[in-house]
PDB file of the backbone (N, CA, C, O) and the ligand in Angstrom, with CONECT records:
HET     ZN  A 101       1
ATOM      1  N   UNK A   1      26.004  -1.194   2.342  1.00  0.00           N
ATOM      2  CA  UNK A   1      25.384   0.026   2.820  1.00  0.00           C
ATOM      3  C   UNK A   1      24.369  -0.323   3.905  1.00  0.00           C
ATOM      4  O   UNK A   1      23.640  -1.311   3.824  1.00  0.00           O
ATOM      5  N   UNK A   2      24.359   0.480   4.855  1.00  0.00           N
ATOM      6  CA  UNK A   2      23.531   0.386   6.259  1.00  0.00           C
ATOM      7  C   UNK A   2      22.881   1.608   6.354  1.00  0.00           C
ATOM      8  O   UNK A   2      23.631   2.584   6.378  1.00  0.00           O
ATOM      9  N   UNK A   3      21.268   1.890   6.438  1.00  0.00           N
ATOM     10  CA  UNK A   3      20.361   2.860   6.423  1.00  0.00           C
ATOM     11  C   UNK A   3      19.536   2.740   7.011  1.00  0.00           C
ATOM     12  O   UNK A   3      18.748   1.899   6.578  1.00  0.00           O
ATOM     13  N   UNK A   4      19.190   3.346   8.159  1.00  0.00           N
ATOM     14  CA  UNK A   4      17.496   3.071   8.498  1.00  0.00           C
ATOM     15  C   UNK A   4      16.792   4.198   7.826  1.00  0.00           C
ATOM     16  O   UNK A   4      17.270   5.246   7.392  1.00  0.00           O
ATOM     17  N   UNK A   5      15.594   3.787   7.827  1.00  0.00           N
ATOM     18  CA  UNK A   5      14.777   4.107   6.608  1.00  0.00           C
ATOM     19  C   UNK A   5      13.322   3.569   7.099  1.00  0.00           C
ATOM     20  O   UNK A   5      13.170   2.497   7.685  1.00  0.00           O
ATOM     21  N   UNK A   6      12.020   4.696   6.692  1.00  0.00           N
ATOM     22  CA  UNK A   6      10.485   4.002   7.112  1.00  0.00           C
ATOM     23  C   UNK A   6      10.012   3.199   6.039  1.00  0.00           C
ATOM     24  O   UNK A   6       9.950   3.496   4.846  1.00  0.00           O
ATOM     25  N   UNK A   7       9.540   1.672   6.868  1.00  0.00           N
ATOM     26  CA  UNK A   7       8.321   0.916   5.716  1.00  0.00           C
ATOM     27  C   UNK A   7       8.080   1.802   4.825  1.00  0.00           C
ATOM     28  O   UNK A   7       7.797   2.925   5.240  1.00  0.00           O
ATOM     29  N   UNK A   8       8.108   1.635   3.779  1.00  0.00           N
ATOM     30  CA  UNK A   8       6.615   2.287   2.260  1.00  0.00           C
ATOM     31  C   UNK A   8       5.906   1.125   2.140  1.00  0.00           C
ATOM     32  O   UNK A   8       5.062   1.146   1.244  1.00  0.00           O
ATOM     33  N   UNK A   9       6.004   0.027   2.834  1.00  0.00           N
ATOM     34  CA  UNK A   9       4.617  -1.146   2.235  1.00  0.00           C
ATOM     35  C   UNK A   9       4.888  -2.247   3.649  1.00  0.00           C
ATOM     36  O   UNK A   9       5.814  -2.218   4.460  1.00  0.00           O
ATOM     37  N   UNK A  10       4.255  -2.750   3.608  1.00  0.00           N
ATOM     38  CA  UNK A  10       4.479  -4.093   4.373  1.00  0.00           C
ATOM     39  C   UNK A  10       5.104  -5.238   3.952  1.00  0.00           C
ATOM     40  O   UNK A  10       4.696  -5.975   3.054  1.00  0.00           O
ATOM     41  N   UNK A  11       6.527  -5.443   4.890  1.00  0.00           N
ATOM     42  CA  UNK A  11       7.571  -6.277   4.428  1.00  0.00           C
ATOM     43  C   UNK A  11       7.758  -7.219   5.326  1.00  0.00           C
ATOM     44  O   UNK A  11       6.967  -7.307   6.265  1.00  0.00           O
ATOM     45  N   UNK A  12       8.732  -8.008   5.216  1.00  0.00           N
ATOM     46  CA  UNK A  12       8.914  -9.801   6.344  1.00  0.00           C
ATOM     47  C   UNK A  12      10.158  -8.892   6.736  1.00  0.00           C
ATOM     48  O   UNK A  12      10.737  -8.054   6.045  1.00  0.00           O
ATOM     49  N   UNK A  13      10.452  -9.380   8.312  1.00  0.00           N
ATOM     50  CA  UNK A  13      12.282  -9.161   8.055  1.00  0.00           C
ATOM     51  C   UNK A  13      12.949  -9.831   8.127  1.00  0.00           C
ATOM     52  O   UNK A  13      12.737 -10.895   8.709  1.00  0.00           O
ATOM     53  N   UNK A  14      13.891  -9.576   7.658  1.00  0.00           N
ATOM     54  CA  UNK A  14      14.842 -10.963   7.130  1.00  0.00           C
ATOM     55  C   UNK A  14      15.374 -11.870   8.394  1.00  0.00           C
ATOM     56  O   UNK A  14      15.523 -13.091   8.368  1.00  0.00           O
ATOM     57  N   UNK A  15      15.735 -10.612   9.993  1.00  0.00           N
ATOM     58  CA  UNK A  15      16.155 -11.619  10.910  1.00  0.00           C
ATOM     59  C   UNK A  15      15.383 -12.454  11.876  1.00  0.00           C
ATOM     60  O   UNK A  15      15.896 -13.381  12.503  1.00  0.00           O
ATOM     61  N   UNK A  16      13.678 -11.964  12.011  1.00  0.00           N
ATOM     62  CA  UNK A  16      12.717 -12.718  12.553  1.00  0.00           C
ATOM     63  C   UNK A  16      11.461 -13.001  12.082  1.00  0.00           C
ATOM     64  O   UNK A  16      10.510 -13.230  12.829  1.00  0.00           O
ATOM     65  N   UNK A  17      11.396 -13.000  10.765  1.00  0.00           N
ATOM     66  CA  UNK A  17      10.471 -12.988   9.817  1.00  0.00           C
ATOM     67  C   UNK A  17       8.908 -12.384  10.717  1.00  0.00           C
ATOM     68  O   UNK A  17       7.858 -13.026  10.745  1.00  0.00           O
ATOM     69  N   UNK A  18       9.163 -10.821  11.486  1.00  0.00           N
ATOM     70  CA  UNK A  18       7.912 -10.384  11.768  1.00  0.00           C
ATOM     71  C   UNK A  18       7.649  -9.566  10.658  1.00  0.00           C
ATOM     72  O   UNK A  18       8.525  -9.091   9.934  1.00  0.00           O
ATOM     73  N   UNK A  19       6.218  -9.373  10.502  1.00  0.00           N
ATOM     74  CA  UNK A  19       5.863  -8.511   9.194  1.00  0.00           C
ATOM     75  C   UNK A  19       5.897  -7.036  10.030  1.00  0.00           C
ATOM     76  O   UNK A  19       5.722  -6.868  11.237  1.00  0.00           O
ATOM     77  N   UNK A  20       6.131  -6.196   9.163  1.00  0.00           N
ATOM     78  CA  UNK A  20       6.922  -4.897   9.525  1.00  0.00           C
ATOM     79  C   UNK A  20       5.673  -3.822   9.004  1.00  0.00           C
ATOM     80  O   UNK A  20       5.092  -3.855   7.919  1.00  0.00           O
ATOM     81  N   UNK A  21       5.495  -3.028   9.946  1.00  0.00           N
ATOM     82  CA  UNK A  21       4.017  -2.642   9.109  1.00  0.00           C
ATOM     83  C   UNK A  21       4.649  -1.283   8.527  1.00  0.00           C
ATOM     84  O   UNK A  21       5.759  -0.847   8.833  1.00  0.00           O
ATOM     85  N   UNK A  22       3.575  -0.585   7.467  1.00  0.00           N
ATOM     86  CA  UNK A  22       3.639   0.240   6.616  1.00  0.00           C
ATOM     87  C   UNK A  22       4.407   1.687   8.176  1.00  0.00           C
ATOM     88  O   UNK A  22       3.900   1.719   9.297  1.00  0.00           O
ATOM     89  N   UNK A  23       5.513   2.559   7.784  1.00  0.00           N
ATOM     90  CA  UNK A  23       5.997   3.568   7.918  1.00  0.00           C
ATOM     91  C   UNK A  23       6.570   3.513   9.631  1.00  0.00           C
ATOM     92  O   UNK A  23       6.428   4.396  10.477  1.00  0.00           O
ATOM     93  N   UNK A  24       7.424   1.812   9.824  1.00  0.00           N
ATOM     94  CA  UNK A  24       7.769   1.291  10.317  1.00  0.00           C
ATOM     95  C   UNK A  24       9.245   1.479  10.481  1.00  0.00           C
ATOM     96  O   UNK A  24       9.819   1.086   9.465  1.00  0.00           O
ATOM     97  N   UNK A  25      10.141   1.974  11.466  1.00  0.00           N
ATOM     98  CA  UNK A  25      11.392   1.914  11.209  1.00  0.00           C
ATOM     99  C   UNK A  25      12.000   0.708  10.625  1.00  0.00           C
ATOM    100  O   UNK A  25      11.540  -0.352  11.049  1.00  0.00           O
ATOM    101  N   UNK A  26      13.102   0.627   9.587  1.00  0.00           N
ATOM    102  CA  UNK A  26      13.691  -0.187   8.906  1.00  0.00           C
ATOM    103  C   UNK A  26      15.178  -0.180   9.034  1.00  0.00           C
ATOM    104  O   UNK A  26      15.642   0.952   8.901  1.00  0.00           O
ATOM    105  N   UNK A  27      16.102  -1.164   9.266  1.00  0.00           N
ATOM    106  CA  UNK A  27      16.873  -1.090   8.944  1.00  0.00           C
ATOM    107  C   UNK A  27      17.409  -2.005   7.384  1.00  0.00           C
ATOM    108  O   UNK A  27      17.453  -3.235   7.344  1.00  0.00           O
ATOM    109  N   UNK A  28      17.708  -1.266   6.417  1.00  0.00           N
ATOM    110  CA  UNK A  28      18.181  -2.084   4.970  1.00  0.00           C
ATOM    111  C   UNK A  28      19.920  -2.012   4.959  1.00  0.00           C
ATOM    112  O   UNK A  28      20.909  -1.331   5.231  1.00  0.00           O
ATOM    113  N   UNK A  29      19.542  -2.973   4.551  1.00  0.00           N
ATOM    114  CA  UNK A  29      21.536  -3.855   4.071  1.00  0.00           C
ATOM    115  C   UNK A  29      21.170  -4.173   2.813  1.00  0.00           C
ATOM    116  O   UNK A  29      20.355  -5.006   2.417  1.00  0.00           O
ATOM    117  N   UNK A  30      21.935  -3.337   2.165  1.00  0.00           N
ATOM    118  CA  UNK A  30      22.302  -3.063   0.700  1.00  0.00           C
ATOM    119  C   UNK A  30      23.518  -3.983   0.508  1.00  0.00           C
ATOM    120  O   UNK A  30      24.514  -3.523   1.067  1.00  0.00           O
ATOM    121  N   UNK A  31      23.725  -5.161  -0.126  1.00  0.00           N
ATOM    122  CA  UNK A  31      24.984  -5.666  -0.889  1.00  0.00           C
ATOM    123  C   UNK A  31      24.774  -5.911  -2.043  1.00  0.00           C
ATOM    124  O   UNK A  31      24.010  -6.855  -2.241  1.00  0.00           O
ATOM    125  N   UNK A  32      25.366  -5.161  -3.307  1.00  0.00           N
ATOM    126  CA  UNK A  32      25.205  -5.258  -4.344  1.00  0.00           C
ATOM    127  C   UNK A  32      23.736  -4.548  -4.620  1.00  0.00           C
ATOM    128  O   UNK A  32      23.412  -3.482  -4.097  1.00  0.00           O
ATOM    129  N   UNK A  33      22.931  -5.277  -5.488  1.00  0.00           N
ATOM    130  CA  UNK A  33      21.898  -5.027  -5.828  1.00  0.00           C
ATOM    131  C   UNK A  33      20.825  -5.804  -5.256  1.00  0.00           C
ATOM    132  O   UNK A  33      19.699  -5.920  -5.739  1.00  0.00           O
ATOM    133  N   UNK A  34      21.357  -6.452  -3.936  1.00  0.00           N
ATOM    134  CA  UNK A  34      20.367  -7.275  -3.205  1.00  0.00           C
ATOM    135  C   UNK A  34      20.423  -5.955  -2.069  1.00  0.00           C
ATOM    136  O   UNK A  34      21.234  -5.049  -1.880  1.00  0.00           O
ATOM    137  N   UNK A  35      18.781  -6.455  -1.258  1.00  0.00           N
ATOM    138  CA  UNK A  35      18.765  -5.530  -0.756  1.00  0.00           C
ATOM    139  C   UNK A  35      17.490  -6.604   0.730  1.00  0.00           C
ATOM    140  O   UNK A  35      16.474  -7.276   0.552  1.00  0.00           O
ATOM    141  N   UNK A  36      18.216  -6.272   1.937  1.00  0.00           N
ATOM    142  CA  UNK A  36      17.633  -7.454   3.126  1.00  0.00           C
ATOM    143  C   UNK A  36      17.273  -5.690   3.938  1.00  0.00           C
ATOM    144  O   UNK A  36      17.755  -4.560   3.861  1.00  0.00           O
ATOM    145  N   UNK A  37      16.065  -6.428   4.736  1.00  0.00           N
ATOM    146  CA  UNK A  37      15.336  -6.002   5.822  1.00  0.00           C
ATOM    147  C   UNK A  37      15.692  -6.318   7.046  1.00  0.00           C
ATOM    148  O   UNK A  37      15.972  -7.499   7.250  1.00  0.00           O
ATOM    149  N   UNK A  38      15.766  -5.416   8.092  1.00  0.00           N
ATOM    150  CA  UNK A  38      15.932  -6.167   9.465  1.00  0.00           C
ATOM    151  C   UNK A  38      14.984  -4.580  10.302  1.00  0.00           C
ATOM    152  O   UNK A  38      15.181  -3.372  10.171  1.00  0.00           O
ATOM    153  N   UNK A  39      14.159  -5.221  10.972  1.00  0.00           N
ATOM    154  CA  UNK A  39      12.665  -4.903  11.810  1.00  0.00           C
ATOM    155  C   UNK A  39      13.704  -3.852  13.465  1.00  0.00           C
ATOM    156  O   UNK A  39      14.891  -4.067  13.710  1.00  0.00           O
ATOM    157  N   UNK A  40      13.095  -3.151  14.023  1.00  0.00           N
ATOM    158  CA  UNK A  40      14.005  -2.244  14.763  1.00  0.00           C
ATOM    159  C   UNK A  40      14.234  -3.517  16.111  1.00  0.00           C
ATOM    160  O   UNK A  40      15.234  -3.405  16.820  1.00  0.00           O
ATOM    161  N   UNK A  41      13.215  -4.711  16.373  1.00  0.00           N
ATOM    162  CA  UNK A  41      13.876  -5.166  17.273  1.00  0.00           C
ATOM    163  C   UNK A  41      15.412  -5.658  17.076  1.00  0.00           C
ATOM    164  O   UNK A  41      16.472  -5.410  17.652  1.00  0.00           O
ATOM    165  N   UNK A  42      14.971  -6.573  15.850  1.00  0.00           N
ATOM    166  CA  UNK A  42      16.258  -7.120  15.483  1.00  0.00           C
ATOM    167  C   UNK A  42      17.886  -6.282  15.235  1.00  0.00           C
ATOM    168  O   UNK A  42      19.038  -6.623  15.502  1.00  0.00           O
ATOM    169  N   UNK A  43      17.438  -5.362  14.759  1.00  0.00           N
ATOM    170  CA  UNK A  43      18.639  -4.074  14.646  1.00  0.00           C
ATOM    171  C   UNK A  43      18.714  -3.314  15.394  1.00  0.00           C
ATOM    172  O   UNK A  43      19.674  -2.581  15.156  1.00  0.00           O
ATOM    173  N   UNK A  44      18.032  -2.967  16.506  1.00  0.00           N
ATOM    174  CA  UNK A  44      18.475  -1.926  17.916  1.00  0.00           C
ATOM    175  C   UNK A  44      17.652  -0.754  17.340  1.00  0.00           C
ATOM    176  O   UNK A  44      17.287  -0.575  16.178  1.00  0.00           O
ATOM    177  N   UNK A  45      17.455  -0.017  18.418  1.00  0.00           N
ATOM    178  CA  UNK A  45      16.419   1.408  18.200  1.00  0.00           C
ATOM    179  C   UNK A  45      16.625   1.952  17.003  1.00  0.00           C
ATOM    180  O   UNK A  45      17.800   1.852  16.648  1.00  0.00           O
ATOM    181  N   UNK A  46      16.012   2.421  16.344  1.00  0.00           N
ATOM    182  CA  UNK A  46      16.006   3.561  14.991  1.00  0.00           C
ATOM    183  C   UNK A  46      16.387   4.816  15.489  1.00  0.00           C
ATOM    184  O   UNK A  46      16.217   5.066  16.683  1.00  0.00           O
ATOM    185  N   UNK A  47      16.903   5.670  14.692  1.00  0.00           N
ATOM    186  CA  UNK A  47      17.450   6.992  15.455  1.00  0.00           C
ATOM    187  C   UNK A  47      15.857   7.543  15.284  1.00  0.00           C
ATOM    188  O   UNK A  47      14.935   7.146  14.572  1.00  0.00           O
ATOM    189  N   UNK A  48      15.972   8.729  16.348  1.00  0.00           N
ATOM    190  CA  UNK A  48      14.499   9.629  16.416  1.00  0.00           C
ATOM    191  C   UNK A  48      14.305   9.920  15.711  1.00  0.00           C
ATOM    192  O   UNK A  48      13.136   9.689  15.400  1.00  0.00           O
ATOM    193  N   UNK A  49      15.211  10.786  14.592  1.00  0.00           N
ATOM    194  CA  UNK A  49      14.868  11.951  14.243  1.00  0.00           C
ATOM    195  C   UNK A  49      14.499  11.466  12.570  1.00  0.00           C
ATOM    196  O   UNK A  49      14.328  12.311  11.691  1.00  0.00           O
ATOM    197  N   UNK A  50      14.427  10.218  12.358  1.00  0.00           N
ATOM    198  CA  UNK A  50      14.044   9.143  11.244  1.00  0.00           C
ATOM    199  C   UNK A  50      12.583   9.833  10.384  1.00  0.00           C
ATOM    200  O   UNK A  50      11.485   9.624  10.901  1.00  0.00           O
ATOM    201  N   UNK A  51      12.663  10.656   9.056  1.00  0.00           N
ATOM    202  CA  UNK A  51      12.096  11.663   8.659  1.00  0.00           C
ATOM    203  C   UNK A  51      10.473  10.435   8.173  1.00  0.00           C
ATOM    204  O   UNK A  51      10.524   9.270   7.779  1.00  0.00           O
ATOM    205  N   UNK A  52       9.548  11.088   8.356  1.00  0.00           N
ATOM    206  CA  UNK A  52       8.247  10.203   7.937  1.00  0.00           C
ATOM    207  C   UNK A  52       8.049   9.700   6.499  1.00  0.00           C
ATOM    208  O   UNK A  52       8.516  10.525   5.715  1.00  0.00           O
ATOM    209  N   UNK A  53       7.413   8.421   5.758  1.00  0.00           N
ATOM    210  CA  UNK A  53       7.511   7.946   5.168  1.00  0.00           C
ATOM    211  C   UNK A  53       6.836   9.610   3.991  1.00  0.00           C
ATOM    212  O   UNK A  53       6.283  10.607   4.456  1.00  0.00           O
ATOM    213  N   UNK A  54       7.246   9.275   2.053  1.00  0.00           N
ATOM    214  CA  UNK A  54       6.697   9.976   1.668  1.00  0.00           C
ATOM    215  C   UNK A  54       5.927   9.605   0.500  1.00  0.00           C
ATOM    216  O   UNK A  54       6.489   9.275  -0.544  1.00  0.00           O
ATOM    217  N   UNK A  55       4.555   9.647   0.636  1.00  0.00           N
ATOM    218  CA  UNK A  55       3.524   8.646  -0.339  1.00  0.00           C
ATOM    219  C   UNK A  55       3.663   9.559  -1.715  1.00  0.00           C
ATOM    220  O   UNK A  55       3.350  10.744  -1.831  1.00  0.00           O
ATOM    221  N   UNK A  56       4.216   8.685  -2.720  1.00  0.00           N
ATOM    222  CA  UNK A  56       4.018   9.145  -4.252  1.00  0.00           C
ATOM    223  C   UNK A  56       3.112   8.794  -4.694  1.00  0.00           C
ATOM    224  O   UNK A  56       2.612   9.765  -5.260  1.00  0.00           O
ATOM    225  N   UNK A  57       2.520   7.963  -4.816  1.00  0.00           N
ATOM    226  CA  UNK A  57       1.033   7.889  -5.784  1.00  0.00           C
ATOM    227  C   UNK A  57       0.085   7.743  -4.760  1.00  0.00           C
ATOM    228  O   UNK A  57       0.314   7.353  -3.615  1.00  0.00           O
ATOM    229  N   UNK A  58      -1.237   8.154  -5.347  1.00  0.00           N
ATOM    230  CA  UNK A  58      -2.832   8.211  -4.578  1.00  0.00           C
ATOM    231  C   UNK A  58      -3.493   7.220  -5.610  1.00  0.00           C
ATOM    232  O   UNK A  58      -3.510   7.334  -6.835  1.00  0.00           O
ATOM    233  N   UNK A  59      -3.986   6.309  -4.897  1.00  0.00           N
ATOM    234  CA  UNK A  59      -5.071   5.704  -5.954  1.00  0.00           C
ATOM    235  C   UNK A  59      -6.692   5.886  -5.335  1.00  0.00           C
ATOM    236  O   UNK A  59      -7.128   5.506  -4.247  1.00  0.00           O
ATOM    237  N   UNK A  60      -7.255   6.460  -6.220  1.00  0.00           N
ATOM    238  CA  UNK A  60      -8.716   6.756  -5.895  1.00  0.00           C
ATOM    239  C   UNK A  60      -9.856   5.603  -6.650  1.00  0.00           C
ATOM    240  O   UNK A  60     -10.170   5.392  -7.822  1.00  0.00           O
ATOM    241  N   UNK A  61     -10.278   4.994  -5.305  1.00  0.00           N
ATOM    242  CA  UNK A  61     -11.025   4.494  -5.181  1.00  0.00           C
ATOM    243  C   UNK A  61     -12.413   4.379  -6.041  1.00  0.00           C
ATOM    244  O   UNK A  61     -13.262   5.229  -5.772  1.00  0.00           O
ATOM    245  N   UNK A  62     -12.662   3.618  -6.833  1.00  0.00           N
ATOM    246  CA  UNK A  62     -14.103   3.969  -7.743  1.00  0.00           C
ATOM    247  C   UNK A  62     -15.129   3.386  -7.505  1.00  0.00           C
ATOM    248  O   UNK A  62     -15.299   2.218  -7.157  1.00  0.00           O
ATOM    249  N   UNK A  63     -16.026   4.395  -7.734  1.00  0.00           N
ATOM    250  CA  UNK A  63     -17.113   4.242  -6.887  1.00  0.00           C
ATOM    251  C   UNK A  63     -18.415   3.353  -7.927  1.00  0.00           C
ATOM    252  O   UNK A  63     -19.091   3.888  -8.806  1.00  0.00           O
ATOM    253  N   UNK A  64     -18.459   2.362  -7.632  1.00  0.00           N
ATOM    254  CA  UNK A  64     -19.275   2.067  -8.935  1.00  0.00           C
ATOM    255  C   UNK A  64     -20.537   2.253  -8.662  1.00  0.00           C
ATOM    256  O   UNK A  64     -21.092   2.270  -9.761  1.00  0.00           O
ATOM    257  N   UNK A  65     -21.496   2.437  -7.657  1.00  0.00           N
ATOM    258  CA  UNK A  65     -22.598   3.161  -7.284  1.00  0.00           C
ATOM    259  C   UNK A  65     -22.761   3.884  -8.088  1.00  0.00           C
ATOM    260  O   UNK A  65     -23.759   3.878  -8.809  1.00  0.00           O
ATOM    261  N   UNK A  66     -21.619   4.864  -8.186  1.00  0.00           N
ATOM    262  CA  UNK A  66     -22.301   6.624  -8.537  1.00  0.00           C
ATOM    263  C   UNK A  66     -21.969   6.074 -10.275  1.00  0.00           C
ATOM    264  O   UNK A  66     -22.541   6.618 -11.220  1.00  0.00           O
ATOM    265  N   UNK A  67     -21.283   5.294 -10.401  1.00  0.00           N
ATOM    266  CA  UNK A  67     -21.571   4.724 -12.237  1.00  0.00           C
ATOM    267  C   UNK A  67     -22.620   3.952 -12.465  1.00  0.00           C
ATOM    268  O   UNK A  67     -22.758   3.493 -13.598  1.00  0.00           O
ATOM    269  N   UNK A  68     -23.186   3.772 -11.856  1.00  0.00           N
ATOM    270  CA  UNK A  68     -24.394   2.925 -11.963  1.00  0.00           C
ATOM    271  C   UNK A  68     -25.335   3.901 -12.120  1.00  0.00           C
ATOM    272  O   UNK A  68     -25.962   3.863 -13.178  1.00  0.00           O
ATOM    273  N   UNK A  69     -25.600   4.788 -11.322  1.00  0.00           N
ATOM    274  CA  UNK A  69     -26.643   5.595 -11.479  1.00  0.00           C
ATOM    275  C   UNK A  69     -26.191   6.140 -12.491  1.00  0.00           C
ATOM    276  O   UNK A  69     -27.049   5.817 -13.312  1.00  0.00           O
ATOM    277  N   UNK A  70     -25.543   6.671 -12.971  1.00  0.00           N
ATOM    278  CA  UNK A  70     -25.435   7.807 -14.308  1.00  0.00           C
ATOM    279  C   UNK A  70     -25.932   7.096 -15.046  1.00  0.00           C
ATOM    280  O   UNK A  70     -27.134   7.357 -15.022  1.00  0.00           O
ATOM    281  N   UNK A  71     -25.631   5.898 -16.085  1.00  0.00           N
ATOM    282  CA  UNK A  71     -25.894   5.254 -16.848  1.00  0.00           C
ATOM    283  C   UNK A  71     -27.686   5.073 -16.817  1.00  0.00           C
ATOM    284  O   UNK A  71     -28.491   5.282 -17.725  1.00  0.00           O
ATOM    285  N   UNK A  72     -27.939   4.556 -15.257  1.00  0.00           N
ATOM    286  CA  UNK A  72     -29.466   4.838 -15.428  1.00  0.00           C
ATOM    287  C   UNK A  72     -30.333   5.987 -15.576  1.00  0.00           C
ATOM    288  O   UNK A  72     -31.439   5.959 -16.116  1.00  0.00           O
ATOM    289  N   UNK A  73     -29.719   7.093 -15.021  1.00  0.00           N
ATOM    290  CA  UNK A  73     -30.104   8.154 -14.824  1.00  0.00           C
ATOM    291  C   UNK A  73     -30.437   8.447 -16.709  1.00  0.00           C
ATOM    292  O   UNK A  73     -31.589   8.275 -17.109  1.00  0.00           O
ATOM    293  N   UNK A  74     -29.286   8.896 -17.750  1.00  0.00           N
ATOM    294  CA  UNK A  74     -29.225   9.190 -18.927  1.00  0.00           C
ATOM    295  C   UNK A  74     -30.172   8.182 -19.738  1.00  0.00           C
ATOM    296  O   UNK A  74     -30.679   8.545 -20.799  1.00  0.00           O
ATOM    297  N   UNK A  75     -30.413   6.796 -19.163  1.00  0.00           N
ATOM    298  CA  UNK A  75     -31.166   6.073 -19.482  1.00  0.00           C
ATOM    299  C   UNK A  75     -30.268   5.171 -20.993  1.00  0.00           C
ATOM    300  O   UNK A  75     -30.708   4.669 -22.028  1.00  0.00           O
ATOM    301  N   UNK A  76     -29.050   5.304 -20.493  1.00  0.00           N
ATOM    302  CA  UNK A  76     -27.744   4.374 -21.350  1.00  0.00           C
ATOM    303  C   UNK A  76     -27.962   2.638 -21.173  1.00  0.00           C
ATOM    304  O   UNK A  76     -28.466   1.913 -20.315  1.00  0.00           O
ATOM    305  N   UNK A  77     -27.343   2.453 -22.376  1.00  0.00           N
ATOM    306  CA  UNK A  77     -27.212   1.060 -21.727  1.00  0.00           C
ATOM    307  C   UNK A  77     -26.707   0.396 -20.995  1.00  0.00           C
ATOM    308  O   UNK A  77     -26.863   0.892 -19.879  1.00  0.00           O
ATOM    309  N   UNK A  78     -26.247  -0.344 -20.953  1.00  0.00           N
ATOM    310  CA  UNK A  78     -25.796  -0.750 -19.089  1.00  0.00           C
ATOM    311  C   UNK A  78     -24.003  -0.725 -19.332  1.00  0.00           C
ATOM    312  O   UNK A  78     -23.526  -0.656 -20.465  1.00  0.00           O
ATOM    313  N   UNK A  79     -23.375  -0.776 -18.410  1.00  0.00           N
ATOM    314  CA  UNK A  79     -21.761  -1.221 -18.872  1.00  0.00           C
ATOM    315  C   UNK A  79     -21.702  -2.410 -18.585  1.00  0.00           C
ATOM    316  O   UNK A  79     -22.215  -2.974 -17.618  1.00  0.00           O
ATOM    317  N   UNK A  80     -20.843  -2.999 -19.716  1.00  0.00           N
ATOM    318  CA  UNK A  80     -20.609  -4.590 -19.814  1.00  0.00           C
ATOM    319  C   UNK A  80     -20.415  -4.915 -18.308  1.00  0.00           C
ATOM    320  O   UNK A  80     -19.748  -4.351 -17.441  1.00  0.00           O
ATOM    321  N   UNK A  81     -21.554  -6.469 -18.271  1.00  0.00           N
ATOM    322  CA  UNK A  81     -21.325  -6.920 -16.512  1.00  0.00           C
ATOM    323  C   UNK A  81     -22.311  -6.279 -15.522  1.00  0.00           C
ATOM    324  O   UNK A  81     -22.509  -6.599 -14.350  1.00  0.00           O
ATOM    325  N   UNK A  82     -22.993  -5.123 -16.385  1.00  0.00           N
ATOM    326  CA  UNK A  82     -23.705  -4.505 -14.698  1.00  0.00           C
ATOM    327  C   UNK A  82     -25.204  -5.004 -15.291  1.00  0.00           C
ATOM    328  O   UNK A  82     -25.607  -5.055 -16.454  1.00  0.00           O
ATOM    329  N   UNK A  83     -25.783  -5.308 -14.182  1.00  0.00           N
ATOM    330  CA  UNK A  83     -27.028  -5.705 -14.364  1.00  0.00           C
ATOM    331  C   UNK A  83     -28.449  -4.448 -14.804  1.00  0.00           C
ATOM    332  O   UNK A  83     -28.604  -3.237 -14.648  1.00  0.00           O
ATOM    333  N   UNK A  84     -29.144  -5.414 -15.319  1.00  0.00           N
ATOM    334  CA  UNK A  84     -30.240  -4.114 -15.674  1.00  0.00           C
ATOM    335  C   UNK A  84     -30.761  -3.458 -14.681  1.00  0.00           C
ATOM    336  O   UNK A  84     -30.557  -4.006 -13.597  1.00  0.00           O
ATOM    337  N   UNK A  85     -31.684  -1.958 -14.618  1.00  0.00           N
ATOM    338  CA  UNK A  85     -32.039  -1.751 -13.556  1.00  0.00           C
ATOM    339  C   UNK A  85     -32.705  -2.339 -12.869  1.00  0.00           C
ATOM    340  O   UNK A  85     -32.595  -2.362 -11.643  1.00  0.00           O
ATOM    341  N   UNK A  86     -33.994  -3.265 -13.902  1.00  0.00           N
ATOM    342  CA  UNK A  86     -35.199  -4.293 -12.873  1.00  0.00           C
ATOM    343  C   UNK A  86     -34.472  -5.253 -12.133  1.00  0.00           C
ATOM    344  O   UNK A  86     -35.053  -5.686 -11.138  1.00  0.00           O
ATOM    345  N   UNK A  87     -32.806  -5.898 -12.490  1.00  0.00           N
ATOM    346  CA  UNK A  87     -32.515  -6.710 -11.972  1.00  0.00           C
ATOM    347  C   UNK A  87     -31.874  -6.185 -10.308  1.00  0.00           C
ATOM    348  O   UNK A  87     -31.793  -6.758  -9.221  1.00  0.00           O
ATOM    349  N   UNK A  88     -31.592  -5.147 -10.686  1.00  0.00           N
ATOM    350  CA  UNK A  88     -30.186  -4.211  -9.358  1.00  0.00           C
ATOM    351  C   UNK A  88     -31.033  -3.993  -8.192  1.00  0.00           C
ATOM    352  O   UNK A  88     -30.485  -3.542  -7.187  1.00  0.00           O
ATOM    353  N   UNK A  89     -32.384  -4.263  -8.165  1.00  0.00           N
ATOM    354  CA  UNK A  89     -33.275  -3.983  -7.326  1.00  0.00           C
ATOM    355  C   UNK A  89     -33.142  -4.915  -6.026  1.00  0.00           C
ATOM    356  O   UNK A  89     -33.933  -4.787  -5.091  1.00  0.00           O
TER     357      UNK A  89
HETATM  358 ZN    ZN A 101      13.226  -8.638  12.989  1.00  0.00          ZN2+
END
């Protein structure tokens, strides 16, 4: 099977080992259950109309600032690892 298809992550390609950045035209060669990369130089233009990558998961970022203060704020004990307040100074 022959598909072009956009990066979802940053990959090598198989015919010039350039790293292929995230939502990057792709061309994949499917044989079997192996599955090779080739980067748009190496495989010739991507068609245009090549639909944009589509992000399934969000990972949100934690903020350990704003956990730090709560804990001091309520006047809790600390969470395992975080330093006391006289020390955070
Ligand atoms: Zn390539």
């Amino acid at each position: 099977m022959r598909e072009w298809r956009r990066a979802n992550r940053r990959q090598l390609c198989g015919g010039c080992n350039r790293q292929v950045a995230l939502d990057d035209p792709i061309l994949v060669l499917q044989i079997g259950s192996v599955e090779k990369i080739r980067c748009a130089l190496c495989a010739g233009p991507a068609p245009p109309d090549l639909p944009a990558v589509i992000v399934t998961a969000v990972i949100l970022p934690f903020d350990f600032a704003r956990s730090g203060v709560r804990w001091r704020e309520n006047r809790m004990d600390p969470p395992f690892g975080a330093l006391p307040p006289e020390r955070a100074k």
